[in-house]
C-alpha positions as CSV (number, residue, x, y, z in Angstrom):
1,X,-17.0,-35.1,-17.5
2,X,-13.6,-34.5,-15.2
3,X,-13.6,-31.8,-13.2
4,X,-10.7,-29.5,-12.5
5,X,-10.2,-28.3,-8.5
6,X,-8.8,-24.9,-8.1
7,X,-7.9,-23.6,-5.1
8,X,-9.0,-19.6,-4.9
9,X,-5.9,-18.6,-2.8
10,X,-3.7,-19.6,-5.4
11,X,-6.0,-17.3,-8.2
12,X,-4.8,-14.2,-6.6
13,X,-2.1,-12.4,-8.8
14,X,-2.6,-14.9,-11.8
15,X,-2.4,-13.5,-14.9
16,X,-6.1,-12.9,-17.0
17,X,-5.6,-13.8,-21.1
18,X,-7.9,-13.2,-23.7
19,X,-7.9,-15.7,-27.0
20,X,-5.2,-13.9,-28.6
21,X,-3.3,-14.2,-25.9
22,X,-2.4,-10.8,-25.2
23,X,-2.3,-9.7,-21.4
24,X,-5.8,-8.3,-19.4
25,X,-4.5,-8.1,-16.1
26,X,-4.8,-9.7,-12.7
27,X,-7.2,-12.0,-10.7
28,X,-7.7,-10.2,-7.3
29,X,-11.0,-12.3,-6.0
30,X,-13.4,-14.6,-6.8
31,X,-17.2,-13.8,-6.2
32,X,-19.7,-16.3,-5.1
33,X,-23.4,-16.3,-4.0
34,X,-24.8,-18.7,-1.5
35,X,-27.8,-20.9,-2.9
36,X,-30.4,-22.6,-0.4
37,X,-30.0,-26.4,-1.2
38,X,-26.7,-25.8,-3.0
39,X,-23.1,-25.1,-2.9
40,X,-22.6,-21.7,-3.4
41,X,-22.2,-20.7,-6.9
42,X,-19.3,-18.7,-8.4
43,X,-20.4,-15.7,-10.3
44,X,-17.5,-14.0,-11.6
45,X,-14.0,-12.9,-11.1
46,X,-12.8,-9.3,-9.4
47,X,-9.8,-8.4,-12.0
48,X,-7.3,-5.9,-11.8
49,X,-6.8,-4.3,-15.6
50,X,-4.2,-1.3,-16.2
51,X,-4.8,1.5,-14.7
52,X,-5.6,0.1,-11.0
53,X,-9.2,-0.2,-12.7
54,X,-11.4,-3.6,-10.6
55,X,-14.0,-4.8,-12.9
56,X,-15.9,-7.6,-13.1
57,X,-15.7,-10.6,-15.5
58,X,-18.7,-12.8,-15.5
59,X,-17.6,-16.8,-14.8
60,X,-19.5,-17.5,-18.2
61,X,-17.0,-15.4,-19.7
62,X,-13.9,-17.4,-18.9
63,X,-13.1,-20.6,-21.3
64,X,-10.1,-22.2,-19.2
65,X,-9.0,-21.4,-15.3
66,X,-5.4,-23.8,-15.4
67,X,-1.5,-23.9,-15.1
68,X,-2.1,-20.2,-13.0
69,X,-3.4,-18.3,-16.0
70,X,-7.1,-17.7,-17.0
71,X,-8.3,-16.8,-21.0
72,X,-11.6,-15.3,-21.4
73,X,-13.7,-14.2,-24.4
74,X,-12.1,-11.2,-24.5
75,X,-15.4,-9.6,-23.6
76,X,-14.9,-7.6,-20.6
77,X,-16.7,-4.4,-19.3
78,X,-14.5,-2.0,-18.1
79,X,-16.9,-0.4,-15.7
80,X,-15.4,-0.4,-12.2
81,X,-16.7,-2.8,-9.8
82,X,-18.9,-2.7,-7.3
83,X,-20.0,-5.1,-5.2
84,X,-23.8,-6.1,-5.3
85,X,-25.8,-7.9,-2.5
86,X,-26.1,-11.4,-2.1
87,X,-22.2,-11.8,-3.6
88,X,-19.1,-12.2,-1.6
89,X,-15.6,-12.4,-2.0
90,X,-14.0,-15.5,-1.3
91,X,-10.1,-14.1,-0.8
92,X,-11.5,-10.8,1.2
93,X,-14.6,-12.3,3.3
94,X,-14.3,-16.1,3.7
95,X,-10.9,-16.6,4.1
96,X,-9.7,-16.3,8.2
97,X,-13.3,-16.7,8.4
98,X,-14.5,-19.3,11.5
99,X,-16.7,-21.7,11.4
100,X,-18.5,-24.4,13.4
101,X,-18.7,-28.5,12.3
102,X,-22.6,-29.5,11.8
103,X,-21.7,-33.3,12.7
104,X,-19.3,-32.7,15.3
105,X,-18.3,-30.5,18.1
106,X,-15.6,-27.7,17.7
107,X,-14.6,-24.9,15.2
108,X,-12.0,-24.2,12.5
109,X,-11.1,-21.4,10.5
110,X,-11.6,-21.5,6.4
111,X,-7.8,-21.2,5.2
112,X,-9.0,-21.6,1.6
113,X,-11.7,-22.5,-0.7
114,X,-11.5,-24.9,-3.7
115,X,-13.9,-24.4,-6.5
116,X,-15.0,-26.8,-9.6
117,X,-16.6,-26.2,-12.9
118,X,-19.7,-28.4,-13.1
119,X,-20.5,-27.8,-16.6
120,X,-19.2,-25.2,-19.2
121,X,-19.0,-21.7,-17.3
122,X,-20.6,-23.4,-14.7
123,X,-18.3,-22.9,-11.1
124,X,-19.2,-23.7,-7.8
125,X,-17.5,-24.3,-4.4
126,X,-16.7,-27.8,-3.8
127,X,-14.7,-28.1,-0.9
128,X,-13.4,-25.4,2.0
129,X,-9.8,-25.8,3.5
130,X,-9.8,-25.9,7.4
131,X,-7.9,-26.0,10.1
132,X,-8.6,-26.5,13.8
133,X,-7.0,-24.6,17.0
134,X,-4.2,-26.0,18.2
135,X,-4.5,-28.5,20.7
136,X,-0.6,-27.7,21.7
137,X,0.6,-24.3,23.6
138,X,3.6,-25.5,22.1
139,X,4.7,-22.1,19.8
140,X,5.9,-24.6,16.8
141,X,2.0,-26.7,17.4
142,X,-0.3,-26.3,14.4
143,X,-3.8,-27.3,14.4
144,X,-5.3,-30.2,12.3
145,X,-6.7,-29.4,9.2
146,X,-9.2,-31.2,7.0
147,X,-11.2,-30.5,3.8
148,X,-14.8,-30.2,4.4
149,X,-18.1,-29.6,2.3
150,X,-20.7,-27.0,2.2
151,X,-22.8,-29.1,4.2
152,X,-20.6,-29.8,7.3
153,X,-19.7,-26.2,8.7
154,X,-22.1,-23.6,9.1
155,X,-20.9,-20.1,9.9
156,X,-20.1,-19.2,14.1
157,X,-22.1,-16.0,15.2
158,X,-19.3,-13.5,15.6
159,X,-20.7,-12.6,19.5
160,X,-18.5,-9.1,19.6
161,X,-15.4,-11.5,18.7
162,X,-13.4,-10.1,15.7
163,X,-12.9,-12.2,12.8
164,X,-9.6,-13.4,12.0
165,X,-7.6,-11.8,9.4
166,X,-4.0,-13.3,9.2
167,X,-5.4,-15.9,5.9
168,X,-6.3,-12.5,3.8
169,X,-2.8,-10.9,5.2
170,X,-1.0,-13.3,4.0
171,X,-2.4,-13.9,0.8
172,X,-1.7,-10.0,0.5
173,X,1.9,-10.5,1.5
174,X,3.6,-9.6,-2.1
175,X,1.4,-6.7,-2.8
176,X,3.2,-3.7,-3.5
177,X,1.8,-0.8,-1.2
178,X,-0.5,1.0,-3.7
179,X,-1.8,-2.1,-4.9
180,X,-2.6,-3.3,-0.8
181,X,-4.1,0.4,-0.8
182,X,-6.2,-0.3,-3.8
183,X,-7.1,-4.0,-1.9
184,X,-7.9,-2.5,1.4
185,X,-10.1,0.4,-0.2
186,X,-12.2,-1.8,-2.0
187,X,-12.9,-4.2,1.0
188,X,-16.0,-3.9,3.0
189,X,-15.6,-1.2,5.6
190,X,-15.7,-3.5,8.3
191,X,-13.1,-6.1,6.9
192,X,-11.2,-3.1,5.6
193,X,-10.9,-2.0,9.5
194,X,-9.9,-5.5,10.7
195,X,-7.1,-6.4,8.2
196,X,-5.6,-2.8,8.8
197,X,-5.5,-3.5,12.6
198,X,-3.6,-6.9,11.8
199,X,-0.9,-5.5,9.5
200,X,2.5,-4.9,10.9
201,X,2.9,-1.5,11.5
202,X,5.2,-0.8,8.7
203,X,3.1,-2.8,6.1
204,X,0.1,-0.5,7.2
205,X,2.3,2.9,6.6
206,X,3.0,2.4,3.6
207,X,-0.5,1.5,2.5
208,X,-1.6,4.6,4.3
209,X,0.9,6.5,2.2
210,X,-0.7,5.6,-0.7
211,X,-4.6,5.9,0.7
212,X,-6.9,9.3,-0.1
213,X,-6.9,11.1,3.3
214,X,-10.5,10.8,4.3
215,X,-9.8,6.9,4.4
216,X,-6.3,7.4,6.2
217,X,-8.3,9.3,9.1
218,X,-10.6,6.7,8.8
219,X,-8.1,3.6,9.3
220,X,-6.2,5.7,12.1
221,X,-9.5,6.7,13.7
222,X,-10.2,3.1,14.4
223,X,-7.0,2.4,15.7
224,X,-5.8,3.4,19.7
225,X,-3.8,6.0,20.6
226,X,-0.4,3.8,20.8
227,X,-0.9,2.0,17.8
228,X,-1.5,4.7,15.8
229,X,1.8,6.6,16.9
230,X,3.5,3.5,15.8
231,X,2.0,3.8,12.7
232,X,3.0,7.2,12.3
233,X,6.6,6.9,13.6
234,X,6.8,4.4,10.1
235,X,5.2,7.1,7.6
236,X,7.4,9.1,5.5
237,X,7.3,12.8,8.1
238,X,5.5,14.2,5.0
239,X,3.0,12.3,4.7
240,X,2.8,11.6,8.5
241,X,2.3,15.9,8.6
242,X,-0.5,15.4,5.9
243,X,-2.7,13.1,7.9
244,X,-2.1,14.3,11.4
245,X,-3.6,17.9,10.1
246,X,-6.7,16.2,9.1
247,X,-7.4,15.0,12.9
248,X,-8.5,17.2,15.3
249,X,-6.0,19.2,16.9
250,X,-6.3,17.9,20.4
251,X,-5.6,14.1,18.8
252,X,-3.4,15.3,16.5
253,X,-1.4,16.8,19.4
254,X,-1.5,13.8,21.3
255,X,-0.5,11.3,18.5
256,X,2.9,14.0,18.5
257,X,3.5,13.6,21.9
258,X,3.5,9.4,22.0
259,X,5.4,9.6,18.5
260,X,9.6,9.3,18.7
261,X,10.7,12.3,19.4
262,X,13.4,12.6,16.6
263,X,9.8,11.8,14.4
264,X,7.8,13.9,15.8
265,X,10.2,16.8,15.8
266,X,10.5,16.5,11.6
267,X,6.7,16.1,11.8
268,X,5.9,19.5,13.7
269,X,8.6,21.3,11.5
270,X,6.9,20.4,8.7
271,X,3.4,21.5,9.9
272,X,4.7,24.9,10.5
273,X,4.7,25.2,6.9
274,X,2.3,26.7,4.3
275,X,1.5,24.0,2.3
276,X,2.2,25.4,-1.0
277,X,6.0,26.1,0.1
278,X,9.0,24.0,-0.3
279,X,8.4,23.7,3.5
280,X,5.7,22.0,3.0
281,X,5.8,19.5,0.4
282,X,9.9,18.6,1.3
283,X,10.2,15.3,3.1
284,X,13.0,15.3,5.6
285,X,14.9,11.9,4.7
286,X,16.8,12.8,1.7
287,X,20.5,10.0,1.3
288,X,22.6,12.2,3.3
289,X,26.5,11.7,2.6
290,X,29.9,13.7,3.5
291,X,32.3,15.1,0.6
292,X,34.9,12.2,1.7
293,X,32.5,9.0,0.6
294,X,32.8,7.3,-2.3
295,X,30.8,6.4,-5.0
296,X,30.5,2.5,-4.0
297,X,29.2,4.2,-0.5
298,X,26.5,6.1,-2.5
299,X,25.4,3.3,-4.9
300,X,24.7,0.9,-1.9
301,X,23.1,3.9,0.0
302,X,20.6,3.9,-3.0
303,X,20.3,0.5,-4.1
304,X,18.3,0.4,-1.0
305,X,14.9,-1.5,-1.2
306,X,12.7,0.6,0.8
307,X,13.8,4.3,-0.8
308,X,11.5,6.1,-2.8
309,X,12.8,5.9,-6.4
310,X,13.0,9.9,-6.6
311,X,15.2,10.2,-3.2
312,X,17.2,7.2,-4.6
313,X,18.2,9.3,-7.8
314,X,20.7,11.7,-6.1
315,X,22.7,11.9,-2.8
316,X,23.1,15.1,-1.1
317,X,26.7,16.3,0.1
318,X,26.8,18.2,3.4
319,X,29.1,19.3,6.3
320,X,28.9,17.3,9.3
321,X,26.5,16.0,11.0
322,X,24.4,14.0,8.5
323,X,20.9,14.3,10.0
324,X,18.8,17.5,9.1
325,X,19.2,20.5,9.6
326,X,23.0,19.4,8.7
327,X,26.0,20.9,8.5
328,X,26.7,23.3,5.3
329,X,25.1,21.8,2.5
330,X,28.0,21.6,-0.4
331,X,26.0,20.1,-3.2
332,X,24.3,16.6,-4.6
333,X,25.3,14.2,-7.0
334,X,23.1,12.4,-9.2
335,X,23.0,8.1,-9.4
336,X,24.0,8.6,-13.4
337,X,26.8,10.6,-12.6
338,X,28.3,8.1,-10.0
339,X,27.7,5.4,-12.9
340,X,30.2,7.0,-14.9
341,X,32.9,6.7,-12.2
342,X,35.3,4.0,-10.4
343,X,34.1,3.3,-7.3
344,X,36.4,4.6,-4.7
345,X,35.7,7.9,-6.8
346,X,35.4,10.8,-4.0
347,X,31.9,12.4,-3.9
348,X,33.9,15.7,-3.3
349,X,35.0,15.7,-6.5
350,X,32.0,15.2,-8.6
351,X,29.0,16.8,-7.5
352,X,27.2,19.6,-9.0
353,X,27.2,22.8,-7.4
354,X,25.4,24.7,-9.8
355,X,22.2,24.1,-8.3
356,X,20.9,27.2,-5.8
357,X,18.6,24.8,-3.5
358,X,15.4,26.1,-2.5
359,X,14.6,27.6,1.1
360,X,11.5,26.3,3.3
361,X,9.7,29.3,2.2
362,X,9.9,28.7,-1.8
363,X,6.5,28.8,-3.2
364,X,6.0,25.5,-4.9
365,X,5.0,27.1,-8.3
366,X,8.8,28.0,-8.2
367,X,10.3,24.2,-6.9
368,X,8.3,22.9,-10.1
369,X,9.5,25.6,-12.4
370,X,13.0,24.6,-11.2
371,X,12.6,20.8,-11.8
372,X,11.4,21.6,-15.0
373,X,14.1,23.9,-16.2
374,X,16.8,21.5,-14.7
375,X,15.2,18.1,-15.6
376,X,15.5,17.2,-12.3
377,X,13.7,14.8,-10.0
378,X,14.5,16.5,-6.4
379,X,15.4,19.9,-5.6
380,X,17.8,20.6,-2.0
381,X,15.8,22.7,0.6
382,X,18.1,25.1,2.9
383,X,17.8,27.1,5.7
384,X,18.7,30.6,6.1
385,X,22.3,29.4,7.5
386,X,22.6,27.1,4.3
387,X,22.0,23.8,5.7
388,X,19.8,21.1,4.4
389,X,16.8,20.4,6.2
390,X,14.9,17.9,3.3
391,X,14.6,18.0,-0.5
392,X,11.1,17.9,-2.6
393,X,10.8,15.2,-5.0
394,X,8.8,15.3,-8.3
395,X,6.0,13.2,-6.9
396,X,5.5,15.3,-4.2
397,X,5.1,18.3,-6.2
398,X,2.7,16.4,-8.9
399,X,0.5,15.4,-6.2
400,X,0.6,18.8,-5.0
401,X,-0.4,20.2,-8.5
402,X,-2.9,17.6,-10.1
403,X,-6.4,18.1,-9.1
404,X,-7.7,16.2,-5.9
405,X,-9.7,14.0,-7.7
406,X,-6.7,12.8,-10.5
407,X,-6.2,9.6,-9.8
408,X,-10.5,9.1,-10.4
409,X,-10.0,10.8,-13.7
410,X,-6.7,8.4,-14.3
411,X,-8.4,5.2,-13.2
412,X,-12.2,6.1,-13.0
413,X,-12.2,4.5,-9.7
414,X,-13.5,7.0,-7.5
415,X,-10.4,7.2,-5.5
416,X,-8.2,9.9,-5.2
417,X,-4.7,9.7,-3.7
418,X,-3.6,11.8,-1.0
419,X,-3.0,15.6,-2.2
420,X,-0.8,18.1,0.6
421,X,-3.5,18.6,3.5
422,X,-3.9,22.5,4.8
423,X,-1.6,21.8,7.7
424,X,-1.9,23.8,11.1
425,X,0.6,24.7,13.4
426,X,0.8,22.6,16.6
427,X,2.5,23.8,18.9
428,X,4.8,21.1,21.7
């Protein structure tokens, strides 16, 4: 019979039908066990259904792997994965891995793997993807790369050096954050460690963001002093306040003092407040814009890529200057609002003013009793000479409120996302 080659980098992210047609979810890895005298075998896929849920679909389960789209039985169990010993995922563990040529001399890194099926559900690895160092210090040099079998690499002893990561990186280069969250948390400790220390600083704060904290001090525990101030300087200063009050004080203290200073001054506000208080859950980056911008100002201000959906949904009017604690805070206008407006509109002239914002030291049963009652998605946080120093968004108030365990209730993945950590005062 012809066989069909498929390369596993290319799996990730394609789309898992079953007969009907109708949508499963997503391929996030490819399992494997290694045999004696033969290839190793490929024993099921790691799939991503609704719900963040990873489960496992047995190989003999899956009737056609082509055109980037897989169709199974439609048998799947819905249990959440977990890994058992002997198998290993080919996207998470073999790619970046090194390796050394049995019938030559040198070593190459596996870039990716190509699997076959032998017979109906029968998969196994057929060929590895390779390249060599670079024989150049040329920056634009690229080493030679070859396809190789099973039986002419063997795996290099690691001898203290750290495996490479930058294959998995950048097959996880179009995750959103909570799904690389979800991809790093279900990685092997070790590996989980070693892609979080490759990630660009910003890549790694916002999967942080999105992380339990016991895992966040976990990642930033492993990381030095400098890097993980970096880190920090590229977390929201909410959730930056969260995780630095789950580290010991001294550390904590001294992740503050290597931070930016305009970052680490929002950061220590914040931790000087209770954590069921406006204070508290408010983040201190709301779109800040004066009474004399217009509504084409404000619409590119929130068509931004990078905002939070909730701090995109209004702009906040204010005195000068623009940074918090601002001037006077006059009032906000909401994103539907400017819609029904030309563009050179003034702000001035339309924002709402009914709203009585909410002061640092608003408990947070009364922000959500206000979002509520208004139907709003951020609520304005003022101090006692009126001007803003942060809004709190829905999201942070509903991670505040649901139980610390929702998201393993939600998903019954054993994972909880970060909930507002009892913050202490630290002092500079």
């Amino acid at each position: 019979m012809s066989t069909t080659r498929i390369f596993v980098a290319r799996l990730a992210g394609c789309i898992v039908f079953d007969p009907a047609g109708d949508r499963v979810g997503k391929v996030r890895d490819v399992l494997v066990v290694y045999r004696k005298n033969d290839p190793p075998r490929v024993v099921g896929l790691l799939v991503e259904i609704p719900g963040k849920r990873r489960v496992f679909v047995s190989i003999g389960r899956v009737t056609s792997i082509a055109s980037g789209q897989i169709i199974t039985t439609g048998l799947i169990n819905v249990r959440r994965f977990e890994q058992r010993g002997g198998e290993v995922r080919v996207i998470a563990e073999l790619l970046g891995r090194k390796v050394l040529f049995t019938d030559k001399p040198g070593e190459a890194t596996i870039e990716d793997v190509a699997i076959e099926e032998s017979a109906p559900g029968e998969w196994a690895v057929s060929q590895y993807f390779v390249r060599q160092p670079k024989a150049s210090s040329s920056p634009f040099a690229k080493g030679a790369t070859s396809f190789v079998t099973w039986r002419e690499i063997r795996e290099k002893p690691q001898g203290g050096e750290a495996q490479s990561a930058e294959q998995l990186i950048a097959t996880y280069s179009d995750l959103k954050p909570a799904d690389l969250a979800n991809t790093l948390l279900d990685l092997p400790r070790d590996r989980m460690i070693e892609v979080a220390e490759e990630l660009s600083d910003d890549r790694l704060a916002d999967a942080l963001e999105e992380m339990p904290e016991k895992d966040q001090v976990q990642i930033l525990g492993q990381l030095d002093d400098d890097r993980a101030a970096d880190v920090l300087d590229h977390m929201q200063p909410d959730d930056a306040a969260d995780l630095i009050a789950q580290l010991p004080e001294e550390r904590g203290e001294h992740l503050l003092e290597l931070m930016e200073p305009e970052e680490a001054e929002d950061v220590r506000m914040l931790l000087s407040f209770a954590p069921d208080t406006a204070g508290g859950l408010m983040t201190t980056e709301p779109i800040i814009l004066s009474a004399d911008s217009t509504v084409a100002e404000a619409l590119a201000m929130i068509r931004r890529a990078d905002l939070a959906p909730a701090l995109g949904a209004a702009v906040c009017i204010t005195l000068p200057p623009y940074e918090p604690p601002t001037g006077r805070f006059l009032g906000m206008v909401h994103f539907q609002r400017m819609l029904r407006y030309p563009p050179h509109e003034r702000l001035g002239s339309i924002m709402d003013q009914s709203l009585d914002p909410a002061t640092p030291e608003t408990s947070a049963a009364e922000v959500s009793r206000i979002l509520a009652s208004y139907d709003l998605v951020s609520v304005p946080v003022v101090d006692e000479k009126h001007r803003l120093v942060g809004v709190v968004t829905i999201d942070d108030v509903l991670d505040y409120l649901l139980p610390n365990d929702w998201r393993s209730h939600a998903d019954d993945d054993g994972r909880a996302r970060r909930t507002p950590a009892v913050r202490r005062n630290l002092r500079g």
